[in-house]
N, CA and C atoms as an extended XYZ file, in Angstrom:
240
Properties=species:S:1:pos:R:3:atomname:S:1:resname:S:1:resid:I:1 pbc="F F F"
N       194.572      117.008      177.782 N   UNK     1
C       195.342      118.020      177.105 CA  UNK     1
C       195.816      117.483      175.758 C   UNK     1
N       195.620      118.151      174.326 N   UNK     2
C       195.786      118.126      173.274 CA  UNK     2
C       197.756      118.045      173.104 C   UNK     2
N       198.041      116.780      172.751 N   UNK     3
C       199.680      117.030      172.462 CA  UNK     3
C       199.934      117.699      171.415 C   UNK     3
N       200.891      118.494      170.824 N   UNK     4
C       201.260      119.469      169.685 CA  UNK     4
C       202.573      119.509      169.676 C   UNK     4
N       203.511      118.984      168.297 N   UNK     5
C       204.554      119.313      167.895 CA  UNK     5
C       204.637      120.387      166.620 C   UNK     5
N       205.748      120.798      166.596 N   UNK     6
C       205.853      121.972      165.207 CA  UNK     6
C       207.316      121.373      164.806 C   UNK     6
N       207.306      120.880      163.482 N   UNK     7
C       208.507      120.752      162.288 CA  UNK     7
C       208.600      121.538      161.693 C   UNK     7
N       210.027      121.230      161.187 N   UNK     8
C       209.929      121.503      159.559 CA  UNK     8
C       210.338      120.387      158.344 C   UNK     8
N       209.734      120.316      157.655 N   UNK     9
C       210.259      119.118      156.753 CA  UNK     9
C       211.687      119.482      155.665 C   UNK     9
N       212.073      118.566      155.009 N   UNK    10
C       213.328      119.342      154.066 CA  UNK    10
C       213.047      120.411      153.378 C   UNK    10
N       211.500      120.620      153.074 N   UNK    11
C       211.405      121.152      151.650 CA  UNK    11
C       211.441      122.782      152.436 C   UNK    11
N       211.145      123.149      153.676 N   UNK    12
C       211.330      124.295      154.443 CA  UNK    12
C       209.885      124.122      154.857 C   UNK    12
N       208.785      123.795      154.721 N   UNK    13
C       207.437      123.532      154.958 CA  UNK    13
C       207.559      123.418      156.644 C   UNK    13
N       206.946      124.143      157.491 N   UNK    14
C       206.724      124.292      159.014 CA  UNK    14
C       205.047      123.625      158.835 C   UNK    14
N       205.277      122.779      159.885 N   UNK    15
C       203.775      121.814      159.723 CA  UNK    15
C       203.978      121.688      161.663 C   UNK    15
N       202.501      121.870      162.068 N   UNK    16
C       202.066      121.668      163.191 CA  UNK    16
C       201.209      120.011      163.093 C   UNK    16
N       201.443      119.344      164.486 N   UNK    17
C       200.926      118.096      164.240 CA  UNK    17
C       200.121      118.010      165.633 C   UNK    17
N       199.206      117.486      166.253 N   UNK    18
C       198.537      117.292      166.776 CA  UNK    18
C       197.429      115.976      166.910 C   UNK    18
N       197.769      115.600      168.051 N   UNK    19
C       196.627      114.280      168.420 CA  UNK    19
C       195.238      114.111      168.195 C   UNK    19
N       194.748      113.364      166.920 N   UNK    20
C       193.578      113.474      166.378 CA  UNK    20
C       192.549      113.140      167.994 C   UNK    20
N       191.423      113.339      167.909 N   UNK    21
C       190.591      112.696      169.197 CA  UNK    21
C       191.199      112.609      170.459 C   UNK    21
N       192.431      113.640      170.812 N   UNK    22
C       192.841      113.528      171.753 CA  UNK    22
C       191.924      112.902      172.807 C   UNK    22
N       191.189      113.592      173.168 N   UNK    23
C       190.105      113.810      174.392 CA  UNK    23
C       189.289      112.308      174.632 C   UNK    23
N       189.033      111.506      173.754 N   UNK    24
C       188.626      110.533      173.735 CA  UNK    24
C       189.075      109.432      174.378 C   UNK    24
N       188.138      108.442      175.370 N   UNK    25
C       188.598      107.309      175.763 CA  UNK    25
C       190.012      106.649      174.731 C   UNK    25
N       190.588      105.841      175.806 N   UNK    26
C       191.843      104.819      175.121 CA  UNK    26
C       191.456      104.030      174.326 C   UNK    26
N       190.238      103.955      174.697 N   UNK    27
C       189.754      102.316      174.038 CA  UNK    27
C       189.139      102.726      172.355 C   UNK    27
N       189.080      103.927      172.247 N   UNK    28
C       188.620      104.526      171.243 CA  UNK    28
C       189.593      104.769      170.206 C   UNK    28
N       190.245      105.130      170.672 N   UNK    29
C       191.786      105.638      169.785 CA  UNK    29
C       192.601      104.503      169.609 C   UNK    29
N       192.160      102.925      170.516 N   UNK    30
C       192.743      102.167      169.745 CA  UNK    30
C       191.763      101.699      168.719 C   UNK    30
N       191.108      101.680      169.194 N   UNK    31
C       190.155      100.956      168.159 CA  UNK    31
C       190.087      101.975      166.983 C   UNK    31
N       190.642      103.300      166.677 N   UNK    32
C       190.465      104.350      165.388 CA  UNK    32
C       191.827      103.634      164.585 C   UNK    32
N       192.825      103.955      165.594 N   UNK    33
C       194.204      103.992      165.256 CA  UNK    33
C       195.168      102.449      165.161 C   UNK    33
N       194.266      101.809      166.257 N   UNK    34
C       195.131      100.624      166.418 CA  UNK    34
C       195.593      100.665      167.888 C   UNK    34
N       196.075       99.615      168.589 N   UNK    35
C       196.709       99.194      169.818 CA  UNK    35
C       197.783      100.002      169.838 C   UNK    35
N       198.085      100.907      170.798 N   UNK    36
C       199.598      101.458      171.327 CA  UNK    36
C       199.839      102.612      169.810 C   UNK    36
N       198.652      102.654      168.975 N   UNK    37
C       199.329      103.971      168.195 CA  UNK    37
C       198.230      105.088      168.128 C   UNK    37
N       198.649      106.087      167.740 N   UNK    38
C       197.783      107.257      167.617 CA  UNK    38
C       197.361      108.033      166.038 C   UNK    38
N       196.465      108.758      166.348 N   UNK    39
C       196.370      108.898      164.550 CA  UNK    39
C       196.629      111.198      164.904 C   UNK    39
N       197.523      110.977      164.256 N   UNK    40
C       197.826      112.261      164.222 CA  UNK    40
C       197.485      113.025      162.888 C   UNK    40
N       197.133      114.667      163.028 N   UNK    41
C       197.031      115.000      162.019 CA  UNK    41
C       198.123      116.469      162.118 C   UNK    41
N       198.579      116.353      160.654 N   UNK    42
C       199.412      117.611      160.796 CA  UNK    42
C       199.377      118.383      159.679 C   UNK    42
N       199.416      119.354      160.152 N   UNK    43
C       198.401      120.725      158.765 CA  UNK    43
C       199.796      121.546      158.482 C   UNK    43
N       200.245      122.029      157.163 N   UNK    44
C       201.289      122.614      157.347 CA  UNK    44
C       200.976      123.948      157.096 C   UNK    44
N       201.969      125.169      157.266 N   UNK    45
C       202.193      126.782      157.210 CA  UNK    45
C       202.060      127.205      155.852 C   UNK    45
N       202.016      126.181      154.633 N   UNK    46
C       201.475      127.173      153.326 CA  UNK    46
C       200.500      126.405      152.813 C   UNK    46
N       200.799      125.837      151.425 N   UNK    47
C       199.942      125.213      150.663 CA  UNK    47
C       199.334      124.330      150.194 C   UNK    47
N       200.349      123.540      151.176 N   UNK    48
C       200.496      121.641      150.782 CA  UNK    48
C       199.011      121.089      151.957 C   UNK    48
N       198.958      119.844      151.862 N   UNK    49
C       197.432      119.301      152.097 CA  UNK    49
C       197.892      118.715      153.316 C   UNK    49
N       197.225      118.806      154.187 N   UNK    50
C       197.259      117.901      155.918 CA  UNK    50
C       197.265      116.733      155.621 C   UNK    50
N       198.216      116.162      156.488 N   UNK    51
C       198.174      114.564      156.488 CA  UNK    51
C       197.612      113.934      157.410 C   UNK    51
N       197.183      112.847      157.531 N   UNK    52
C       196.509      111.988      158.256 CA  UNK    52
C       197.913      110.823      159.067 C   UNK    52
N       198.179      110.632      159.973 N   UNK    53
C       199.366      109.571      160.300 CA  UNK    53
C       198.430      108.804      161.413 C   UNK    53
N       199.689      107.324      161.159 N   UNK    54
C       198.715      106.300      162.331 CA  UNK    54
C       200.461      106.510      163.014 C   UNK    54
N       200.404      107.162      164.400 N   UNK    55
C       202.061      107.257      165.118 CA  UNK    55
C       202.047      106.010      166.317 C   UNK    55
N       202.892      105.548      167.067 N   UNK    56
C       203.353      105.018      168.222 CA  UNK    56
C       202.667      106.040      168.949 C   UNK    56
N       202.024      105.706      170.258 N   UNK    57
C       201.543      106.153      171.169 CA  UNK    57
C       202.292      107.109      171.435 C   UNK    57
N       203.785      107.046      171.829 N   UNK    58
C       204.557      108.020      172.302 CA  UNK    58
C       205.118      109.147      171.552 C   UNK    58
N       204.474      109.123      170.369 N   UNK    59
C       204.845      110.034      168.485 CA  UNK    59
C       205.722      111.499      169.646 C   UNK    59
N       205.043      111.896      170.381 N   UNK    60
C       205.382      113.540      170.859 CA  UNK    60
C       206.805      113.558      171.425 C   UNK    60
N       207.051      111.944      171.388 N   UNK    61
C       208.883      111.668      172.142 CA  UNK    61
C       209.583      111.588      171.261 C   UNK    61
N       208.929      111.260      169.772 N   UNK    62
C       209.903      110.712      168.822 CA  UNK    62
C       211.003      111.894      168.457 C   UNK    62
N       212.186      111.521      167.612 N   UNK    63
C       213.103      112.318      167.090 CA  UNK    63
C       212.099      112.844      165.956 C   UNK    63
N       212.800      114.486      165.813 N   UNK    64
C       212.213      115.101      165.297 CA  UNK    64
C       212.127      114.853      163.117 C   UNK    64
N       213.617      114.137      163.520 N   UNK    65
C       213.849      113.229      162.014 CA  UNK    65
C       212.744      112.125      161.760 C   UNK    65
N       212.198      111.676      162.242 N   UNK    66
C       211.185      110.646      162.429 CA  UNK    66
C       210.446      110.676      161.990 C   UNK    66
N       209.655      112.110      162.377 N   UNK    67
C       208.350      112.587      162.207 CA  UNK    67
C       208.260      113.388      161.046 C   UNK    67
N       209.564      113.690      160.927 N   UNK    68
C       209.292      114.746      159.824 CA  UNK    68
C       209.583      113.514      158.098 C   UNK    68
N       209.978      112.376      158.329 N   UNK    69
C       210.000      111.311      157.476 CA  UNK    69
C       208.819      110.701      157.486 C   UNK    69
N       207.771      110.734      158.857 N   UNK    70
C       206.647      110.099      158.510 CA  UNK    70
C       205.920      111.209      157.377 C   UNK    70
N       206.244      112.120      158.073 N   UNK    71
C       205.097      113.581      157.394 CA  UNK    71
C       205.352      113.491      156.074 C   UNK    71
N       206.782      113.034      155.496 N   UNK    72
C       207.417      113.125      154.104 CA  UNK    72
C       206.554      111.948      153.024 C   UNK    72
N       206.582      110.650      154.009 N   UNK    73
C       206.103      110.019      153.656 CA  UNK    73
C       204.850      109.686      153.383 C   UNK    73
N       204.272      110.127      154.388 N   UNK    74
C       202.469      109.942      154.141 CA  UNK    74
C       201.901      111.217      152.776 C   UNK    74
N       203.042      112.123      152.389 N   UNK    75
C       202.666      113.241      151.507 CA  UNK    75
C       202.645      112.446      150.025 C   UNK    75
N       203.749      111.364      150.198 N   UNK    76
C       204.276      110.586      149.113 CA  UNK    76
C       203.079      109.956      149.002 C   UNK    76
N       202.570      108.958      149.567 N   UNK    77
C       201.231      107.915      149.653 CA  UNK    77
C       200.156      108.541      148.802 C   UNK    77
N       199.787      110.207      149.277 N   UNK    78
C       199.025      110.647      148.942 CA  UNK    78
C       198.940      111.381      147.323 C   UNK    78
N       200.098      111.356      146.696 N   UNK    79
C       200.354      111.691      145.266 CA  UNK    79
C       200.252      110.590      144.283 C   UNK    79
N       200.283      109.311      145.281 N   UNK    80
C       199.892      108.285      144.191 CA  UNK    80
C       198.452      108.034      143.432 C   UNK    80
């Protein structure tokens, strides 16, 4: 089963995030993502560009401040 969270970031942006390769062996997703993390992707509700994240295995537990700072952040990475 595909994990799925829905934010919103500061800017009001509602972004859905979801477990890249869910479905795929463990051994796969570490070896994409790394040991104990996951590579999430999260597409947002208007105009701005999907991000790519490498999360903690457990990303779908995290505080919702967390995620929405990774999402902030990986947007930042990507303007450089």
């Amino acid at each position: 089963m595909t994990e799925q969270r829905d934010v919103t970031t500061r800017d009001g942006t509602a972004w859905t995030c979801i477990e890249a390769l869910a479905d795929m062996p463990e051994s796969a997703k570490d070896k994409l993502a790394g040991e104990g993390r996951r590579a999430v992707v999260c597409t947002p509700s208007g105009g701005a560009h999907s991000v790519r994240l490498s999360l903690a295995e457990d990303w779908c537990r995290m505080p919702e401040a967390d995620l929405t700072a990774a999402i902030e952040a990986g947007l930042a990475q990507g303007d450089g």
